[in-house]
N, CA, C and O of each residue as an XYZ file, in Angstrom:
684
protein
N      -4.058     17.388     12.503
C      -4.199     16.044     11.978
C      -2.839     15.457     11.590
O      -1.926     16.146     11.133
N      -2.767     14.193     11.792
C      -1.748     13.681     11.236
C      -2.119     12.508     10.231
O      -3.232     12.298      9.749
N      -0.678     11.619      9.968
C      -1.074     10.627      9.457
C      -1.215     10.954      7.370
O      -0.862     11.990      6.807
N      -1.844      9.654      6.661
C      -1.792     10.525      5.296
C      -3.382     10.690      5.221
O      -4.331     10.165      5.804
N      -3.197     11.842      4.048
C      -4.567     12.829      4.450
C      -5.818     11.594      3.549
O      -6.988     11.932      3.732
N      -5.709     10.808      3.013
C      -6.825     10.054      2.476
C      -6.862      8.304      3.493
O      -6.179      7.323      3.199
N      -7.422      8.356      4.151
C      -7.178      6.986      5.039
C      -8.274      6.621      5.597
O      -8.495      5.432      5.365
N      -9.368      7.305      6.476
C     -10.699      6.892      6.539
C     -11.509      7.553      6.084
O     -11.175      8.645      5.626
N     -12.816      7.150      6.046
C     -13.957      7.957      5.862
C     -14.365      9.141      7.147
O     -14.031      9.060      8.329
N     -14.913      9.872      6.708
C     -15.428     10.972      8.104
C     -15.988     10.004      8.879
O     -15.549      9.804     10.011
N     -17.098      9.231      8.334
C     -17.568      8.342      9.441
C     -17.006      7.503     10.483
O     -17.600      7.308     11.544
N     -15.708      6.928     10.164
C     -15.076      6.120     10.776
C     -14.388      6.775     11.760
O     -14.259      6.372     12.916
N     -13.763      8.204     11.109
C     -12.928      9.023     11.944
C     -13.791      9.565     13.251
O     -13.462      9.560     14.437
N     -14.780      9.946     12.743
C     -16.256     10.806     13.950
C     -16.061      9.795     14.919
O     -15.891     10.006     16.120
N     -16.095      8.558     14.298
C     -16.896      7.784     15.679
C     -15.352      7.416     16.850
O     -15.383      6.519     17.692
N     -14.292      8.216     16.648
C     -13.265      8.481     17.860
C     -13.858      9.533     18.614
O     -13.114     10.426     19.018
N     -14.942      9.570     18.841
C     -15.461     10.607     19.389
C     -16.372      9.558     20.603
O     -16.515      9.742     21.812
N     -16.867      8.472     19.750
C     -18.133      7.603     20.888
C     -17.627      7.645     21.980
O     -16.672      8.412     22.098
N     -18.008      6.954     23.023
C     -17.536      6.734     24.351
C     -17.107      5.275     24.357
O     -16.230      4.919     25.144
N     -17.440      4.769     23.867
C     -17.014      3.153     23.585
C     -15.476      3.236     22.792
O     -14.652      2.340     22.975
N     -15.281      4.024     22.190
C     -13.955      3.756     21.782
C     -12.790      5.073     22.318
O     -11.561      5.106     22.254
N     -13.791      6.081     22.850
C     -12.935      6.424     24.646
C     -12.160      5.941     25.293
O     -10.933      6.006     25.213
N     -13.173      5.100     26.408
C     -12.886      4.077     27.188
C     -12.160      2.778     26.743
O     -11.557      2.078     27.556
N     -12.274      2.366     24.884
C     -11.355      1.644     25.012
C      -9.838      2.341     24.643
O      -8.968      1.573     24.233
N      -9.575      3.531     24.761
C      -8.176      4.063     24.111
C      -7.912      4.099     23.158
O      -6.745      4.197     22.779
N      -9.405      4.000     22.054
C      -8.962      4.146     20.577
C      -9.187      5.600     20.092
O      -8.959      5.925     18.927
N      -9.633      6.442     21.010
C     -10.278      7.695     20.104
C      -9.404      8.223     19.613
O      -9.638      8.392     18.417
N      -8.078      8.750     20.036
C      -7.000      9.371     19.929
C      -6.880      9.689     18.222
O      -6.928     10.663     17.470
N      -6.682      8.119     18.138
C      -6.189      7.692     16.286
C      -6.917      8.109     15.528
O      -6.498      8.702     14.535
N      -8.596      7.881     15.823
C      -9.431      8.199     15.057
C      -9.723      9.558     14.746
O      -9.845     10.055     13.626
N      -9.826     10.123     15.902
C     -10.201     11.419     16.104
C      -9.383     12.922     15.226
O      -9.834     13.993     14.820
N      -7.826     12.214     15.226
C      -6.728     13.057     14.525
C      -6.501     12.710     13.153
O      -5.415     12.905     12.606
N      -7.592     12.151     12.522
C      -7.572     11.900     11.025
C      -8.123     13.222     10.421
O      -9.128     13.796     10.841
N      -7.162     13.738      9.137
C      -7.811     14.518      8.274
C      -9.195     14.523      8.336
O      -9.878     15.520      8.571
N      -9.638     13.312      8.107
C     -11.197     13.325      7.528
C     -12.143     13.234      8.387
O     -13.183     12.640      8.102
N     -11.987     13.681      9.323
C     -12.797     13.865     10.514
C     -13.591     15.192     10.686
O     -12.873     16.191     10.637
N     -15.106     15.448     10.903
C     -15.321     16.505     10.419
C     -14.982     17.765     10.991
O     -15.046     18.855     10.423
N     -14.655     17.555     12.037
C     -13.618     18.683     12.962
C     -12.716     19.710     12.331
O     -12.773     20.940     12.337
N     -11.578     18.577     11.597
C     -10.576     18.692     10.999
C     -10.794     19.258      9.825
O      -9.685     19.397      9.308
N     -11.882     19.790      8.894
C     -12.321     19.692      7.670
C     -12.000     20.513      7.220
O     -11.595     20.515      6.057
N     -12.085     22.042      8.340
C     -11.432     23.496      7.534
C      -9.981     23.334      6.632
O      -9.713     23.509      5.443
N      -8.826     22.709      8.378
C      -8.241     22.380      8.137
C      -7.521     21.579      6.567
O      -6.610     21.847      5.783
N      -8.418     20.638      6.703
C      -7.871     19.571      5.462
C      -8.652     20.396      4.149
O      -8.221     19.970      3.077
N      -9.467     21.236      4.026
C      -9.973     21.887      2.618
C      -8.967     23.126      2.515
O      -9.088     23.853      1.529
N      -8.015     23.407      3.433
C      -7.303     24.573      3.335
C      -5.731     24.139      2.284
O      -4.919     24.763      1.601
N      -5.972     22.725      2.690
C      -4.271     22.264      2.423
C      -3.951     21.389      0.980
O      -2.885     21.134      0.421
N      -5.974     20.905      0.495
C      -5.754     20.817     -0.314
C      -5.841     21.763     -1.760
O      -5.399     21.734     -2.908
N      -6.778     22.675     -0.832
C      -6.991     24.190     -1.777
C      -5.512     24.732     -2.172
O      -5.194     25.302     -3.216
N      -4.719     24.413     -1.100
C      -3.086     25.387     -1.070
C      -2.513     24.163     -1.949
O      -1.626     24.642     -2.655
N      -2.635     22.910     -2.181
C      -1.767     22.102     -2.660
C      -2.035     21.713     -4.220
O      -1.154     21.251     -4.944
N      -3.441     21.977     -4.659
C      -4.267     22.285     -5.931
C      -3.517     23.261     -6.611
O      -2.833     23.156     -7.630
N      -3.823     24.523     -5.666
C      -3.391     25.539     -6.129
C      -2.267     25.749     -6.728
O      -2.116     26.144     -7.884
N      -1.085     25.369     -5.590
C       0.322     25.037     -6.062
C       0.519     24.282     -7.577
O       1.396     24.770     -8.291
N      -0.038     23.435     -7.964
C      -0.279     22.328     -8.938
C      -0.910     22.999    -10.387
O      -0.572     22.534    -11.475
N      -1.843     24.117    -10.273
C      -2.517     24.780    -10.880
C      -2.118     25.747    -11.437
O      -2.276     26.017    -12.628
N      -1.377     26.568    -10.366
C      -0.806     28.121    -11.294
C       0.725     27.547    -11.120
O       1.237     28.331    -10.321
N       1.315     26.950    -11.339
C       2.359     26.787    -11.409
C       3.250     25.526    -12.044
O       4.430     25.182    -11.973
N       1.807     24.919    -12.837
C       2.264     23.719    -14.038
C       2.982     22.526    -13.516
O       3.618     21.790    -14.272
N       2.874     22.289    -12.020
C       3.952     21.344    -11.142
C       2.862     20.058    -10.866
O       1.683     20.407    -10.915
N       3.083     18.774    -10.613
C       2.679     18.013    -10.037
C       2.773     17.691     -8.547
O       3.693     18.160     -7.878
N       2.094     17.117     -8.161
C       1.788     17.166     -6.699
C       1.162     15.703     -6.366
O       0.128     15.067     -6.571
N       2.681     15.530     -5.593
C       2.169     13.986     -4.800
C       2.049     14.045     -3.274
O       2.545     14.975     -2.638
N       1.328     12.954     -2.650
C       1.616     13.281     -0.784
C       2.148     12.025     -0.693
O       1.798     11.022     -1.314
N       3.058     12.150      0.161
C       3.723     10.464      0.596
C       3.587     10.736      2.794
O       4.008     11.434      3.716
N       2.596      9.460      2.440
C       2.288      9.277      4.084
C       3.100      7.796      4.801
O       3.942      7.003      4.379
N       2.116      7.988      6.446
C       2.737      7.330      6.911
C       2.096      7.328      8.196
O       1.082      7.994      8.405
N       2.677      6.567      9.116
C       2.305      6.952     10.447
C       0.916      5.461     10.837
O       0.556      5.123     11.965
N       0.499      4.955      9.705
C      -0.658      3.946     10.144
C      -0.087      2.621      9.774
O       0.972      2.568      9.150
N      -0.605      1.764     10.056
C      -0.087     -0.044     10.064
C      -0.934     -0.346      8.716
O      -1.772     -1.247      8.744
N      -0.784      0.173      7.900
C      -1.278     -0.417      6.073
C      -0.563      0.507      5.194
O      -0.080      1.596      5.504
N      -0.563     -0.189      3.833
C      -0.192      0.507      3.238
C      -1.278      0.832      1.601
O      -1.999      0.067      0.960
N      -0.918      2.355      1.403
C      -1.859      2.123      0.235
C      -1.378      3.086     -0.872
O      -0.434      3.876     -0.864
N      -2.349      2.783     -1.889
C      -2.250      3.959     -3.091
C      -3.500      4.760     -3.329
O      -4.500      4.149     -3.707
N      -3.548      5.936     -3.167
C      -4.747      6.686     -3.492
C      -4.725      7.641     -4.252
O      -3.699      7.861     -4.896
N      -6.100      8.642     -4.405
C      -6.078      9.513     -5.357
C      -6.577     10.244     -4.748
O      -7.038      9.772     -3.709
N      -6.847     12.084     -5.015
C      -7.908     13.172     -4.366
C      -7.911     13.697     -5.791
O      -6.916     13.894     -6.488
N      -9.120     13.884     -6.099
C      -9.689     14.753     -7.304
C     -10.697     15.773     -6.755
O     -11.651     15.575     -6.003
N     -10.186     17.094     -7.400
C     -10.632     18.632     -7.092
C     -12.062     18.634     -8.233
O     -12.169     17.882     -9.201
N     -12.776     19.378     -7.930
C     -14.266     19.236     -9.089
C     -13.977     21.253     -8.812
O     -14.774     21.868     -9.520
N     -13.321     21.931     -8.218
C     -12.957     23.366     -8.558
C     -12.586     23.381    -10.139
O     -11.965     22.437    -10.626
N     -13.010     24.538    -10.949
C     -12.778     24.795    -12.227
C     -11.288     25.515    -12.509
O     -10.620     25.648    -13.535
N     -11.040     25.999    -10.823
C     -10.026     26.735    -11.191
C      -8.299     25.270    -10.803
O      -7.111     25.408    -10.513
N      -9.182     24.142    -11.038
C      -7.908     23.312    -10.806
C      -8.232     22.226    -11.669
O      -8.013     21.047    -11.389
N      -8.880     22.732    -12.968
C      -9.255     21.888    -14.084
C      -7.810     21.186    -14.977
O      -7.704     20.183    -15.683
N      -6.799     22.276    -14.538
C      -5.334     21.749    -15.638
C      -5.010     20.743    -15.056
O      -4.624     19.826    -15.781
N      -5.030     20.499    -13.545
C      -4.010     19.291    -12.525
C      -5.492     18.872    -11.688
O      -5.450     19.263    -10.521
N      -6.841     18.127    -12.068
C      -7.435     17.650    -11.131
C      -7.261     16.725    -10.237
O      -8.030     16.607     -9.283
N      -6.163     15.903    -10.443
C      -5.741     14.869     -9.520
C      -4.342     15.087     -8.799
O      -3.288     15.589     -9.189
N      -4.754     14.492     -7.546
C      -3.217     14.335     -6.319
C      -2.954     13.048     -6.250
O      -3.900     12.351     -5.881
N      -1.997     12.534     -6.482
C      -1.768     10.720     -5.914
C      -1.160     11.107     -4.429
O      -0.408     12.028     -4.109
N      -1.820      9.965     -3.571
C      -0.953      9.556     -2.369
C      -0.327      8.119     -1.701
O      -1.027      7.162     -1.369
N       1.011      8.183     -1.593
C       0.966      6.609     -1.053
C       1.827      7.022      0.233
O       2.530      7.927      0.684
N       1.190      5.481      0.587
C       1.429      5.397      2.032
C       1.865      4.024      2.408
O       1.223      3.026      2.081
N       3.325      3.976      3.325
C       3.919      2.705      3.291
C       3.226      2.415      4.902
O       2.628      3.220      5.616
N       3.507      1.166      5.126
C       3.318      0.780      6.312
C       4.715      0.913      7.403
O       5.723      1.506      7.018
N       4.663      0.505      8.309
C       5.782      0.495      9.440
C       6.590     -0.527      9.147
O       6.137     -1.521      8.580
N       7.811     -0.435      9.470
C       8.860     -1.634      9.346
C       9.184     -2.711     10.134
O       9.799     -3.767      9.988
N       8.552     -2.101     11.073
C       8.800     -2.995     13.080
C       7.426     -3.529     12.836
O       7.356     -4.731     13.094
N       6.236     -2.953     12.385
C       5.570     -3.242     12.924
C       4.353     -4.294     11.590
O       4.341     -3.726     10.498
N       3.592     -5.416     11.624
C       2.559     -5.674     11.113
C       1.995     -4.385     10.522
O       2.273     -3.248     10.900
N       1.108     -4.750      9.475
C       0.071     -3.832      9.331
C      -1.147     -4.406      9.578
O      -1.292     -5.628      9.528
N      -2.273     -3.450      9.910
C      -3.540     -4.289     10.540
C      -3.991     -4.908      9.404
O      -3.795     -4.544      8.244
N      -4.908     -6.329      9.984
C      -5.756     -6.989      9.161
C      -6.620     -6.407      8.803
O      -6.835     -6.144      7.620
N      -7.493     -5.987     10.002
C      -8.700     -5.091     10.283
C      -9.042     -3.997      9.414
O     -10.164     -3.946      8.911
N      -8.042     -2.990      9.163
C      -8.502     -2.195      7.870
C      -8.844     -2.490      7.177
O     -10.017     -2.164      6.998
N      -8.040     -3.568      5.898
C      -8.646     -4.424      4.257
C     -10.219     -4.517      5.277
O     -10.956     -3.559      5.040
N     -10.592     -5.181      5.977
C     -11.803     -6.126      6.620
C     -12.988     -4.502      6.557
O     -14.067     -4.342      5.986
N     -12.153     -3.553      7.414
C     -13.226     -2.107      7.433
C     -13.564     -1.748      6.177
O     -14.717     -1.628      5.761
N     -12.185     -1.507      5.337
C     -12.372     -1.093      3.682
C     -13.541     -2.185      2.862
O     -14.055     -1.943      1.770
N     -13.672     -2.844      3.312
C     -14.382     -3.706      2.312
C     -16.070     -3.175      2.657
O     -16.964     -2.890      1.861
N     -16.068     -3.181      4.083
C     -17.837     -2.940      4.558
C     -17.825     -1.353      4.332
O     -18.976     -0.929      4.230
N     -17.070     -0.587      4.250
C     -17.261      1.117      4.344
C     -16.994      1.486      2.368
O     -17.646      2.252      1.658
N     -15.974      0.719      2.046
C     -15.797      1.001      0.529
C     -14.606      2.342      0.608
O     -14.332      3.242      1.402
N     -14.032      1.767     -0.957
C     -12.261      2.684     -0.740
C     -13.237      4.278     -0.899
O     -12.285      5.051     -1.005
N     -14.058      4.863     -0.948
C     -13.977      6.334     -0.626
C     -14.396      6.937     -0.113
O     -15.532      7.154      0.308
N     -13.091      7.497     -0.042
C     -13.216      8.997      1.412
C     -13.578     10.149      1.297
O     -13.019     11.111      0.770
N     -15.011     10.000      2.053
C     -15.847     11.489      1.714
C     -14.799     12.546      2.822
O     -14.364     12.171      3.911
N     -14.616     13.620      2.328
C     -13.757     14.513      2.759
C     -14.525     16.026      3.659
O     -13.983     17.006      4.170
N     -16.281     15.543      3.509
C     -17.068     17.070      4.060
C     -17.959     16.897      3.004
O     -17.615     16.653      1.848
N     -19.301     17.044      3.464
C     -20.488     17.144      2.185
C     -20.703     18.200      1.160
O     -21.455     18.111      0.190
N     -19.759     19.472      1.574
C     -19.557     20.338      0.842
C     -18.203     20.566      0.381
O     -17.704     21.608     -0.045
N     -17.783     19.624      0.509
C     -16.296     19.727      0.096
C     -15.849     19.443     -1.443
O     -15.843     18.277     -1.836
N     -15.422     20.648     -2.439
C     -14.863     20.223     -3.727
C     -14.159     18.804     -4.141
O     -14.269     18.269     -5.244
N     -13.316     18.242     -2.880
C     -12.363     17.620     -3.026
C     -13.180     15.639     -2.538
O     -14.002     15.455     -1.641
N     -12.696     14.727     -3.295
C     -13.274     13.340     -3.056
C     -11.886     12.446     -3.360
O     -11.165     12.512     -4.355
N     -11.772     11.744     -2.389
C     -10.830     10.924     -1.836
C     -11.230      9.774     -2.223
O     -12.394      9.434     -2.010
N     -10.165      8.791     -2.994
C      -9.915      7.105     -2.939
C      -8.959      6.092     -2.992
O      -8.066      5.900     -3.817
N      -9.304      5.417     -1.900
C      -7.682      4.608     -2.114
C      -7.946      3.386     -3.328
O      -8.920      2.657     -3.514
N      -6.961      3.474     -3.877
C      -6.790      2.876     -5.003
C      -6.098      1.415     -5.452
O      -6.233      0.821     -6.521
N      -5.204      0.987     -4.116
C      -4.604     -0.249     -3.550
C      -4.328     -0.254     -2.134
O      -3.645      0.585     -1.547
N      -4.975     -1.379     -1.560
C      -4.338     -1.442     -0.012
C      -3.379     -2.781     -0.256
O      -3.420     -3.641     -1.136
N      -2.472     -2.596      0.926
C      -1.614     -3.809      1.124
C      -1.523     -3.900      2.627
O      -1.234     -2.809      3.119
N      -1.683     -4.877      3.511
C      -1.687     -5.626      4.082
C      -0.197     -5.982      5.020
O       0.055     -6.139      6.214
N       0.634     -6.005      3.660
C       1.804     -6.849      4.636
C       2.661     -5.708      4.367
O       2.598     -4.820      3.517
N       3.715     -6.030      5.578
C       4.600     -4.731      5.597
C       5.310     -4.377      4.067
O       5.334     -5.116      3.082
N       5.719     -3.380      4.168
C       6.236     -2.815      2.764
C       6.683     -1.526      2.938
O       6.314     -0.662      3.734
N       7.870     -1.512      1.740
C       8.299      0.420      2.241
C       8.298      0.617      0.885
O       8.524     -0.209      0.002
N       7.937      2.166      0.762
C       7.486      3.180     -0.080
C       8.772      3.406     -1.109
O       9.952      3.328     -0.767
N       8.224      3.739     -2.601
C       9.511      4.399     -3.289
C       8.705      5.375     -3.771
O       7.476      5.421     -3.732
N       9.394      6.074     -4.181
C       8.958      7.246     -5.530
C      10.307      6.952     -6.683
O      11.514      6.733     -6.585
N       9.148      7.116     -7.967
C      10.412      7.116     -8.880
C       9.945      8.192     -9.955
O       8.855      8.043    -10.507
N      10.850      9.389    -10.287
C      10.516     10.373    -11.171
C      11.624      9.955    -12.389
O      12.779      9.541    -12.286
N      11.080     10.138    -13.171
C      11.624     10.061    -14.990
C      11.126     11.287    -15.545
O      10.060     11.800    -15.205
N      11.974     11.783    -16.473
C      11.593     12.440    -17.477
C       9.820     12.344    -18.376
O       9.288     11.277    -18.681
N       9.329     13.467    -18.586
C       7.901     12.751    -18.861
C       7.708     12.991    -20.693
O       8.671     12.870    -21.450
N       6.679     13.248    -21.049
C       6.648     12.756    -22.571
C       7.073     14.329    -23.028
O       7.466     14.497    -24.183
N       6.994     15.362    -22.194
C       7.081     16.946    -22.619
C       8.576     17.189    -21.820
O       9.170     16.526    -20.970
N       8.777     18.036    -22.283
C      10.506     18.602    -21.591
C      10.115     18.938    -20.041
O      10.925     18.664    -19.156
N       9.067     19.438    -19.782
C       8.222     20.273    -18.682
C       8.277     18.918    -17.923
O       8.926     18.707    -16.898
N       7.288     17.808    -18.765
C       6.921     16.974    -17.622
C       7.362     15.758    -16.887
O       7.678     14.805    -17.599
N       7.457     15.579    -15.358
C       7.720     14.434    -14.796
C       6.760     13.258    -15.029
O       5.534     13.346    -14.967
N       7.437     12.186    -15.295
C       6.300     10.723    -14.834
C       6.381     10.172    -13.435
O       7.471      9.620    -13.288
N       5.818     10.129    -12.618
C       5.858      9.667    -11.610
C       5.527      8.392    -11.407
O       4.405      8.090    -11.812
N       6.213      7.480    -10.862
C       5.364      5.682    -10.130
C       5.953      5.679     -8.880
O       7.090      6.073     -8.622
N       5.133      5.216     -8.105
C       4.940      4.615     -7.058
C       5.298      3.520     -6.852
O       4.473      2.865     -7.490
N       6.148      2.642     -6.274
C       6.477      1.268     -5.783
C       6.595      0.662     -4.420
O       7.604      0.993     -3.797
N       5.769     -0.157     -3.836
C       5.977     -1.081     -2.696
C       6.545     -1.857     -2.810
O       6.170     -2.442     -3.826
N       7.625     -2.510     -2.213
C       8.332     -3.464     -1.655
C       7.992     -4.007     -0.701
O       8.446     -3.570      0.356
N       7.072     -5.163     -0.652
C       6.277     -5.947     -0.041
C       6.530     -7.279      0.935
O       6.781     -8.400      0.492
N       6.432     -6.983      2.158
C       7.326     -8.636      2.587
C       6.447     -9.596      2.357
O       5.314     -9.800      2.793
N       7.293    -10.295      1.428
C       6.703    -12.042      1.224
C       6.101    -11.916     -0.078
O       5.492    -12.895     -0.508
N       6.178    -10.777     -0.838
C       5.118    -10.372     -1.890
C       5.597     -9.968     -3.125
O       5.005    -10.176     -4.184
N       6.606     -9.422     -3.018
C       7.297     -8.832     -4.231
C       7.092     -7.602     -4.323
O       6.608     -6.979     -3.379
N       7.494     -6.892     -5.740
C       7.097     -5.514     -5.224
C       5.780     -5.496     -6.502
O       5.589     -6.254     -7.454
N       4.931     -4.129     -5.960
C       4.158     -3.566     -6.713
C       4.502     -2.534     -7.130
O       5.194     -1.952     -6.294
N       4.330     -1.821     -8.298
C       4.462     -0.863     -9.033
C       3.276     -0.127     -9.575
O       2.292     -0.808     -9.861
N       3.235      1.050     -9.740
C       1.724      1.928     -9.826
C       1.974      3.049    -10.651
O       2.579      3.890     -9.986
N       1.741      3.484    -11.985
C       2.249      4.676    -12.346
C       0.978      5.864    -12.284
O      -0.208      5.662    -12.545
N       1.429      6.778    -11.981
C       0.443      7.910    -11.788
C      -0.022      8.340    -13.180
O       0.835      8.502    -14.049
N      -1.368      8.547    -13.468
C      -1.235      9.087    -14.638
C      -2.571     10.594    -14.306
O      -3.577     10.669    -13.600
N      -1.858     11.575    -15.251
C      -2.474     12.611    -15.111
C      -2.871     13.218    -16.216
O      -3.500     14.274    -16.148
């Protein structure tokens, strides 16, 4: 799979499988999404390993994606007991620089809704938390956090035509 790991629903991803979006040359995209149920071992392995990391080892854990024409802010929350200290992952994801980002997603997100079921048995539940539309590139910004131990993390888009947005993670 490529791409960032919270972006469609399984449903949306499966249906790169129809024959209608075969024949039109869309399956490819769809089909190589995390959340596709194919992909599922896969994507429950990486967030089990990336929990984990986060869990026995007192660290925070962000994913910074890419690779699709939108941009967003999301979350994955673990319902495992053994990842009760760090239940949340933030992910953002900038859009392309050359390129538009699609209309069509905001338009899908609205009829499907921001969350991404990840497997019906899957610990882990996916949501994007801001989409944007117009091109924009990604920051990360780490500060010192309220403990000697801890980082604060935010997120910022730089938005064309828009200004920027700012997002702080909170955990």
């Amino acid at each position: 799979p490529t791409g960032p790991v919270i972006h469609l629903t399984h449903q949306l991803a499966d249906a790169g499988r129809t024959i209608v979006l075969r024949s039109l040359g869309l399956s490819d995209d769809l089909d190589d999404q995390w959340s596709a149920r194919h992909n599922a071992p896969e994507t429950l392995l990486l967030f089990d390993a990336l929990f984990d990391l986060s869990n026995q080892h007192g660290v925070r854990v962000v994913v910074l994606g890419g690779d699709v024409h939108v941009g967003t802010v999301a979350v994955v929350r673990s319902r495992r007991r053994s990842h009760e200290r760090h239940p949340l992952i933030y992910q953002l994801t900038s859009s392309p620089v050359s390129n538009a980002p699609m209309g069509l997603f905001r338009w899908v997100v609205k009829i499907v809704g921001r969350d991404v079921n990840l497997g019906e048995k899957s610990p882990f539940t996916g949501r994007i938390l801001h989409l944007f539309n117009e091109r924009n590139i990604g920051l990360v910004h780490v500060a010192p956090g309220a403990h000697p131990r801890d980082l604060a993390v935010a997120f910022e888009l730089l938005r064309d035509g828009k200004g920027s947005y700012r997002f702080g993670t909170v955990w």
